[in-house]
Legacy VTK file of the C-alpha trace (Angstrom):
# vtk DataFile Version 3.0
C-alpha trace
ASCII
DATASET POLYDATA
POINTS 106 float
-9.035 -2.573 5.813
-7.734 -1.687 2.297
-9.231 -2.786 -0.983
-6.551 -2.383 -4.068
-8.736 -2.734 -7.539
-7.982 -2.037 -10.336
-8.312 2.271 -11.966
-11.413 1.557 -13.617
-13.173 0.457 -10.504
-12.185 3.113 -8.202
-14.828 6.058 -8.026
-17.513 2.502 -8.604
-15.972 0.857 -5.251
-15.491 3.767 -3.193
-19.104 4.846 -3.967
-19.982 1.277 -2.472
-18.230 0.785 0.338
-18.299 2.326 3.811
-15.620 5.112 4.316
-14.277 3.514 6.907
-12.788 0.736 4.276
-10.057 2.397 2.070
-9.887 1.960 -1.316
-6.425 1.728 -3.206
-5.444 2.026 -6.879
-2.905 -0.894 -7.413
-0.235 1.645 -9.139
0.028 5.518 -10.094
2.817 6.974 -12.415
5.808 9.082 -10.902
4.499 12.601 -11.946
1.324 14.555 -11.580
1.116 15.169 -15.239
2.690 14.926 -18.816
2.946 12.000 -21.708
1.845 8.836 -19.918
-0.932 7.217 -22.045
-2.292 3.961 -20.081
-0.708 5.588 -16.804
-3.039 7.082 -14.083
-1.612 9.825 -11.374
-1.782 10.473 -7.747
-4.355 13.759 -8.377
-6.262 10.935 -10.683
-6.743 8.074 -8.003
-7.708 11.345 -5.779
-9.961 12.755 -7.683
-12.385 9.421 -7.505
-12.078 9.587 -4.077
-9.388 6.982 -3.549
-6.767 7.354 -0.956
-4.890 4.615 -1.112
-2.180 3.326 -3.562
-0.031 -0.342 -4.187
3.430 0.415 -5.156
5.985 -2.308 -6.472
3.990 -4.933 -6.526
6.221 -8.045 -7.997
4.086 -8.659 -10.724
4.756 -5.027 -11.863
8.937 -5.486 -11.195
8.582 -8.992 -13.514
6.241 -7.413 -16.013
6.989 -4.295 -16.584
10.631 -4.010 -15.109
10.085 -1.599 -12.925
13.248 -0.774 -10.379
13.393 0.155 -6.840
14.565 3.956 -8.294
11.339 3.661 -10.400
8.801 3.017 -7.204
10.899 4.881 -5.017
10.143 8.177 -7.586
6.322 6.651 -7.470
6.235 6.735 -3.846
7.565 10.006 -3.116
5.166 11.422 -5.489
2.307 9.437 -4.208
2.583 11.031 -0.839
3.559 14.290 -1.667
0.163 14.559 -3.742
-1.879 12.947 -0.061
-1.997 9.456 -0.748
-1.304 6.556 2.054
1.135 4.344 -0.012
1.331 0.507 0.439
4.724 -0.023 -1.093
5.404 -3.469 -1.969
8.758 -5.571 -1.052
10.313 -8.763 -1.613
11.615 -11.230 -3.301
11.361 -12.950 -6.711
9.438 -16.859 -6.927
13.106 -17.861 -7.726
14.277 -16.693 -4.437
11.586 -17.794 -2.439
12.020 -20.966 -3.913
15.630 -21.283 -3.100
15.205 -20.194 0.580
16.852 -16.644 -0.099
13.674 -14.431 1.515
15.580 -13.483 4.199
18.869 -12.259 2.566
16.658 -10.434 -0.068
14.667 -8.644 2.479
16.610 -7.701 5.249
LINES 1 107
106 0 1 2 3 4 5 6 7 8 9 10 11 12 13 14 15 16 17 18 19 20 21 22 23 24 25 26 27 28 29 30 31 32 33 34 35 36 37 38 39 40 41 42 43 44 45 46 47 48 49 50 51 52 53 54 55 56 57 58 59 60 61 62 63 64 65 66 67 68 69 70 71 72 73 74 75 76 77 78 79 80 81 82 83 84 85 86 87 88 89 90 91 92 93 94 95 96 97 98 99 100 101 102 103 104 105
């Protein structure tokens, strides 16, 4: 069992839950460090003791535009700083609604 909340919440929710429940930030930038005000990092989300993270959700890909390149970059820098990454496929409400889950996925 996984619980994704949001950044603010993490160090509060893993200090309340059992350790066998994993707590996940629901998105970390691509790099460990640099100009990314509003952003939070891999070392961040590990530092409160979170060891989880929720990569390409849809609502960030509609939002935010963010690009299979972009969350693959997030990813691969999620795990190479030790987190477990739940990364996030699919298809838009568009495609869903016109049957096209399948093609989109597979």
């Amino acid at each position: 069992v996984v619980i994704g909340v949001p950044a603010i919440y993490l160090a509060n929710v893993r200090a309340s839950v059992p350790k066998t429940i994993g707590v996940a930030a629901q998105n970390c930038w691509k790099v460990e460090k640099g100009a990314f005000t509003g952003e939070i990092s891999a070392p961040m989300i590990k530092d409160v003791g979170a060891d989880w993270v929720i990569l390409g959700h849809s609502e960030r890909r509609t939002i935010f535009g963010e690009s299979d390149q972009l969350v693959a970059d997030k990813v691969a820098n999620a795990l190479q700083h030790g987190l477990k990454v739940i990364a996030c496929i699919g298809e838009t409400l568009e495609e869903r609604e016109s049957g096209k889950t399948e093609e989109v996925v597979f």
